[in-house]
ZAKOLKE-688342 format. One record per residue (C-alpha): residue in one letter; x, y, z. Coordinates in steps of 0.05 Angstrom, whole numbers, plus 32768, in hexadecimal, padded with zeros to 4 digits. Layout:
AXYZ ...
This chain:
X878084B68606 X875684E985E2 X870B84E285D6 X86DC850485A6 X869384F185A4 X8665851F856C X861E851F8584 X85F684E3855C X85BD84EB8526 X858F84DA8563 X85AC850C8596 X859E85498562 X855C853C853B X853B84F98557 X84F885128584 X8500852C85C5 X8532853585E5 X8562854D859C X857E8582859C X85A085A5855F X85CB85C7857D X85FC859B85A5 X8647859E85A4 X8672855C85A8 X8684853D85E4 X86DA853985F2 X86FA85148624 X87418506863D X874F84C68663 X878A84B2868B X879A846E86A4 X87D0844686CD X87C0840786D3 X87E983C886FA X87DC838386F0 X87FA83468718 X87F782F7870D X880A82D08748 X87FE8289876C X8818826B871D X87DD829186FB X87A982828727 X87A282C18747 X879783018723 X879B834C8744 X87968393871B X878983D7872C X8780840E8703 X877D84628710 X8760848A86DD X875384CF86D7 X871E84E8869D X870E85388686 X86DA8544865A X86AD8581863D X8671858E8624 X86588543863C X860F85398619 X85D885278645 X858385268651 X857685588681 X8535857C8690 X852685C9866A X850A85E386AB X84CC85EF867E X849885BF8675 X8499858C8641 X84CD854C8634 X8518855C8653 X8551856B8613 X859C8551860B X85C285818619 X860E85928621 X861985938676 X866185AA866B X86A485968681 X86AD855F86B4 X86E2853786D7 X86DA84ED86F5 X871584CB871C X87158486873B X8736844D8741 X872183FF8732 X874083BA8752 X872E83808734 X873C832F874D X873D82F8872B X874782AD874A X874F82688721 X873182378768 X874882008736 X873681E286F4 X86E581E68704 X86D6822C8734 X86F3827A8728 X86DF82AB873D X86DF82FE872A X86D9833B8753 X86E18382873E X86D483BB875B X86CD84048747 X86D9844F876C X86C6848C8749 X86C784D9875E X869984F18729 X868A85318711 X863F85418731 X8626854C86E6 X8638850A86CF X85F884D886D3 X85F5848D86D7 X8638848686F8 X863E84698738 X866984788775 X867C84338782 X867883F28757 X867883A3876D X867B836C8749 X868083208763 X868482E68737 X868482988737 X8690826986FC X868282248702 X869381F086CF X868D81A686C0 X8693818E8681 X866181A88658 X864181C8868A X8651821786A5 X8629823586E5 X8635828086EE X861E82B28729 X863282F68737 X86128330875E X86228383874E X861E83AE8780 X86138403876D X8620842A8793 X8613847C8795 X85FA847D874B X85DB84C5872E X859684C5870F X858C8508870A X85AA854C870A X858485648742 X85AB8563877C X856E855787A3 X855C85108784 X857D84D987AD X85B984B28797 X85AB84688789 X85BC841E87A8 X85AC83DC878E X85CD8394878C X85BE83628750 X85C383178753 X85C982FB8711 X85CE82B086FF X85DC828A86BF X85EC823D86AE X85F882248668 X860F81E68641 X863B81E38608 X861381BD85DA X864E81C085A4 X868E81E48599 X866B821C8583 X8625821D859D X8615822E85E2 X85CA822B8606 X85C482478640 X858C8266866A X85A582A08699 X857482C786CA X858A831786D9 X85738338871B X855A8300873D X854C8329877A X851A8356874C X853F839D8760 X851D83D2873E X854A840B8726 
């Protein structure tokens, strides 16, 4: 598929970091994906390769003068990678999810991570859902300095809710319960 992102009102005029004279980003992305059902639906496997090219990408980066950093276009990039993803029905109460994401990314392209976990477990009964799942990153970019560390952290998220009718939910769900900061 072919991508084509113009640079928003915000990226050229809106306070720093605007800048007027960005291009638009373009991208092409490849995929080849497989899925398989077996154990009569209960069990779910897919992977998926994908390749993506892309130029002028717009991002913050820092002027190398003083004052606040400025989008700017970092050029072309490529990211390749490949994700797996699990699914399991226990029976008519418990499933759970896994996925999990490899990427070879470009070293201009921020706020992607190397690797990518997730784990999760629905419970239900009745009325009643329970949900947990932890994310793991893994070798994510903050900065364009080559001498800033990659970064780690694992979240532990938790939600429970009760259908109160068909089409109203409450529910009360808690994110990062192990209080990473990132």
């Amino acid at each position: 598929s072919k991508a084509f992102r113009s640079p928003t009102v915000n990226d050229l005029f809106f306070l720093a970091p605007a800048n007027q004279d960005l291009e638009p980003e373009e991208l092409w992305n490849y995929e080849m994906s497989y899925g398989q059902h077996l154990a009569q639906n209960r069990l779910r496997l897919e992977v998926t390769a994908f390749l993506m090219e892309g130029e002028n990408l717009v991002q913050v980066v820092p002027t190398g003068m003083p004052g606040p950093p400025q989008r700017r276009n970092t050029g072309a990039f490529t990211n390749k990678g490949i994700e797996l993803q699990v699914g399991f029905n226990a029976n008519d109460h418990v499933d759970f999810m896994a996925n999990y994401s490899y990427l070879d990314a470009s070293t201009s392209v921020l706020f992607a991570p190397t690797h990518h976990l997730n784990f999760q477990t629905n419970y239900s009964l009745d009325k009643w859902q329970f949900q947990t799942g932890f994310q793991l990153i893994n070798g994510l970019r903050t900065s364009l300095d080559p001498n800033i560390p990659l970064e780690n952290y694992l979240f532990l998220d938790a939600k429970t809710s009760y259908d109160l009718l068909s089409n109203l939910k409450l529910f009360i769900e808690v994110n990062n319960l192990l209080d990473v900061t990132y």
